[in-house]
N, C-alpha and C positions, 0 to 999 in steps of 0.2 A: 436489439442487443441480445446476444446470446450466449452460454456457459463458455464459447471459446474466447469470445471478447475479453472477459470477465476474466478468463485465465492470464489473457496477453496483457490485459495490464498490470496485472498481479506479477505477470514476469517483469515486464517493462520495470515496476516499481523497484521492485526487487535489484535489477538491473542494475538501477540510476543509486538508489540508495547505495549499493557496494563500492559503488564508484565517489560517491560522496564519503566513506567512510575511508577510502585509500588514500583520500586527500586530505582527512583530520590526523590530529597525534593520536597516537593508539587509545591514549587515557580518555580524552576526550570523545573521539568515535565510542568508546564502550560505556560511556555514562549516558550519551545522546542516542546512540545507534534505535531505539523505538520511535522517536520521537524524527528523526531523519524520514524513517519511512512512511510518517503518516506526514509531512510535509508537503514529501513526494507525492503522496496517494490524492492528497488535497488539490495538488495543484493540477493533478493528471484527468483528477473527476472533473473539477471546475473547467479545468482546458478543453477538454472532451465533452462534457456536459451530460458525465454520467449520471442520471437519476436511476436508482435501482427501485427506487418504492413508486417511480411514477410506472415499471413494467406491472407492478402489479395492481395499477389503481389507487395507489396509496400518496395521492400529491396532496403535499405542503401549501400552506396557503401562505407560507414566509418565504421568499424566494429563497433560492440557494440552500437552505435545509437540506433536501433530495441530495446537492451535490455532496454538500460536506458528509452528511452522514453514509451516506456511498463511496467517499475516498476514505474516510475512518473504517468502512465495513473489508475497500479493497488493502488496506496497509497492512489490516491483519490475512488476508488472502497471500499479500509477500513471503510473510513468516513462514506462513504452510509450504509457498513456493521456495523457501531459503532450504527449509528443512528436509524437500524431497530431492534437492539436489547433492544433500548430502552437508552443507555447510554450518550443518547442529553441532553444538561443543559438546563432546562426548567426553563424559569425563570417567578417567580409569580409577580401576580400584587398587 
């Protein structure tokens, strides 16, 4: 796995969560919307079997650990990806 993996699923998340959020009421998407995309990011690492701490050596001796803490590392990766696309609330003065 490499930085461009890393990106593409931070897009992918990103993705899937928008699309999750189009389909709640506005009110609800905006009290969950964090929590949507670390769902996603969970279920994306666990599907994929991204361990990010076993690239550097760093394996868990509790299974699954590696993943979850690698889909919670990618969900905040989404945010970054939300925000360079431009979909940050810019609030005026």
């Amino acid at each position: 796995m490499n930085a461009l993996h890393l990106l593409f699923i931070a897009l992918l998340t990103e993705t899937l969560s928008e699309i999750i959020k189009d389909l709640l009421p506005y009110h609800t998407a905006k009290k969950i919307s964090k929590y949507i995309s670390v769902i996603v990011a969970l279920f994306l690492s666990i599907g994929y079997k991204i361990d990010l701490f076993y690239i550097f050596n760093m394996e868990f001796q509790i299974p699954y650990v590696g993943y979850l803490f690698s889909g919670l590392i990618c969900s905040r990766g989404a945010n970054y990806v939300h925000n360079f696309l431009g979909h940050a609330n810019i609030k005026s003065k």
